[in-house]
C-alpha positions in Angstrom: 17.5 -43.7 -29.8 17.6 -47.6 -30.7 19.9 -49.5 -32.5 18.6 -51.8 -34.9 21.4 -54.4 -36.8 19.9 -56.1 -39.9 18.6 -59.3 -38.1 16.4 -57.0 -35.7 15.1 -55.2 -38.7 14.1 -58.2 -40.6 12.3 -59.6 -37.8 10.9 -56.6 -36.2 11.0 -54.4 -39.0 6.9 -54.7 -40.3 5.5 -54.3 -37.1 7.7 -51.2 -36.3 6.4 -49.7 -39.3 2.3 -50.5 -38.3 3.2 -49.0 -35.4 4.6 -45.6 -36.8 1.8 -46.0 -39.0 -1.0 -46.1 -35.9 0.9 -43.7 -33.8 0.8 -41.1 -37.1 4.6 -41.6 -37.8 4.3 -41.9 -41.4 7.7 -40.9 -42.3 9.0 -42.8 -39.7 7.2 -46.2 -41.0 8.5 -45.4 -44.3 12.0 -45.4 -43.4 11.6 -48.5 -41.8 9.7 -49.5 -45.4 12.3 -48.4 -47.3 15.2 -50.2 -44.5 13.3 -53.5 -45.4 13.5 -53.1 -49.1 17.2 -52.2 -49.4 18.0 -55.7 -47.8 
């Protein structure tokens, strides 16, 4: 588990979602999607 405040998200928070995307994570890269959007 990882713990992500609100400045890690914004800066890391696209990437992290490519990366669920490549890896097959789809749900996971949405949640990071949706994170990003609530902000």
């Amino acid at each position: 588990m990882v713990a992500v405040d609100e400045a890690d998200l914004k800066q890391l928070g696209q990437a992290a979602s490519v990366i669920a995307k490549a890896e097959g994570l789809d749900a996971h890269a949405r949640a990071v999607e949706k994170r990003l959007r609530a902000d």
